[in-house]
N, C-alpha and C positions, 0 to 999 in steps of 0.2 A: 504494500500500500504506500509506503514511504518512496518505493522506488516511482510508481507511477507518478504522485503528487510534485517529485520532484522534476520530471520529464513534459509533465505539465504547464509548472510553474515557475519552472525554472529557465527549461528548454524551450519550453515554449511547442510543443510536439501536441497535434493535433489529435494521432490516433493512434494508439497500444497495441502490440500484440505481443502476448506472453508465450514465451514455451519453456517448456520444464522436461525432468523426466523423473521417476518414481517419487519419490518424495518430496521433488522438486514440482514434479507436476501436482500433486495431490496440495502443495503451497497456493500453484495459481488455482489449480481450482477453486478453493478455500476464499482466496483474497477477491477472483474474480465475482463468485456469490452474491459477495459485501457492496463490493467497489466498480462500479459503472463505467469508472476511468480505462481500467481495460477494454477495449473494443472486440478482441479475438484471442481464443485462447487452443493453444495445439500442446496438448499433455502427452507424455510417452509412459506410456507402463503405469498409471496411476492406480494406487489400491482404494476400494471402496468404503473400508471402515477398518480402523485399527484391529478390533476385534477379527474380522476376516483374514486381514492379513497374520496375523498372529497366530489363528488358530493353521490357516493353511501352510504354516511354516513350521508347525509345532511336531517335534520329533514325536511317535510315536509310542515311546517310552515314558513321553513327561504328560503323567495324569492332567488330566482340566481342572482341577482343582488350583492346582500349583500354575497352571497357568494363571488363571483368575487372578493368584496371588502377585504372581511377575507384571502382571500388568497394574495391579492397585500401583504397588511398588513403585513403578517406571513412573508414572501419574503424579506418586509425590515427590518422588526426588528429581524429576525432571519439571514440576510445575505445572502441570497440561491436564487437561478431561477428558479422555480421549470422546468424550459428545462432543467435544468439538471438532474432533479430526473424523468427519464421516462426507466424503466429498457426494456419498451417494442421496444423503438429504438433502443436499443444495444444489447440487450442480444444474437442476432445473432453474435454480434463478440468473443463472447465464443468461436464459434467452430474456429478447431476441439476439445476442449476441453469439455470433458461431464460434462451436466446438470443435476441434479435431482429434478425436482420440487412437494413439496408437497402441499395439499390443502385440509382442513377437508369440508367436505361437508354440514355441521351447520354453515358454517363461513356467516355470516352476514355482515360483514367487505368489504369482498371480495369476490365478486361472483363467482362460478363457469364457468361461461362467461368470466368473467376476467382472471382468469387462466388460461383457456382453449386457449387464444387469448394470454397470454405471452406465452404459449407452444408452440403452433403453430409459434410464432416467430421465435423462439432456431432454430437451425439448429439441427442436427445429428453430435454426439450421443446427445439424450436426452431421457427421461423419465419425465412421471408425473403420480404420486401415490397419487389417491383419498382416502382418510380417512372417514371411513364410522363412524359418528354420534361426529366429532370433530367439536368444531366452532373454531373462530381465536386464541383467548387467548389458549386453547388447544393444539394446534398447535407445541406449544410450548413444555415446559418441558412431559405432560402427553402422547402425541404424540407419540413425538420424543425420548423417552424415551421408551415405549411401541415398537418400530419401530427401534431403536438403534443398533440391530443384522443384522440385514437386510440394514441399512444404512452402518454400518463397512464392511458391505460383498460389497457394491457396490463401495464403496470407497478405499478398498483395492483391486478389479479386475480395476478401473480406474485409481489406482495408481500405478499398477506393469502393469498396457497395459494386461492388461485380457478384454473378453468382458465384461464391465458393462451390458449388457442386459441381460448376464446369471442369473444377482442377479434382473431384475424386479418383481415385483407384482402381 
């Protein structure tokens, strides 16, 4: 939020667009929600609620009890609620503001279920562009990197009000 008001206010920049990737993207989601200043948001690998990500990572040896516990834990000594990190209750308030969601389809992290259930969230405009043989960490620089033409092309049609759906997948 700090970064847009500055880009705003400072820079003088007309129109936003955010991208992120895992937790980075599950950030814009989160701020985009709130803050209207972002204009278009392209997340890569975001998780839908801490709870989900946690359990889908949770070793199969470490009871749900003690889970529950690891995560109070995490809450107080890091400061956080995790009711506030669930991008899958908000991220409908993006719209009308377009979404791009990405997802490697190796990602182990994060299901494809998962994803497919924060998409279904989003309202219109959105997009979700599956990545054939990325996992999570991927996601990231090799990805989005790889993908980077194709992201400029939708982020520049949803930054000058073009249809973003002309640049899908």
């Amino acid at each position: 939020d700090a970064a847009v008001a500055f880009l705003r206010q400072e820079k003088r920049i007309g129109r936003i667009g955010a991208i992120g990737h895992s937790a980075g993207a599950v950030s814009i989601l989160l701020s985009a929600a709130r803050n209207p200043g972002i204009d278009v948001v392209v997340a890569a690998a975001p998780f839908p609620t801490v709870e989900t990500v946690w359990e889908t990572n949770r070793p199969a040896i470490f009871p749900r009890p003690l889970l529950e516990m690891t995560l109070r834990l995490s809450e107080v000594t890091r400061g956080y609620s995790r009711d506030e990190v669930r991008p899958l209750d908000v991220i409908s308030g993006i719209a009308p503001r377009p979404v791009l969601l990405l997802h490697g389809l190796d990602d182990a992290r994060i299901s494809e279920s998962q994803a497919r259930g924060l998409f279904a969230a989003a309202q219109a405009p959105k997009q979700l562009w599956l990545v054939e043989g990325a996992d999570h960490g991927e996601m990231g620089a090799p990805a989005l990197t790889a993908l980077m033409d194709e992201i400029i092309q939708f982020l520049k049609a949803s930054l000058l009000d073009e249809d973003p759906a002309a640049h899908a997948r």
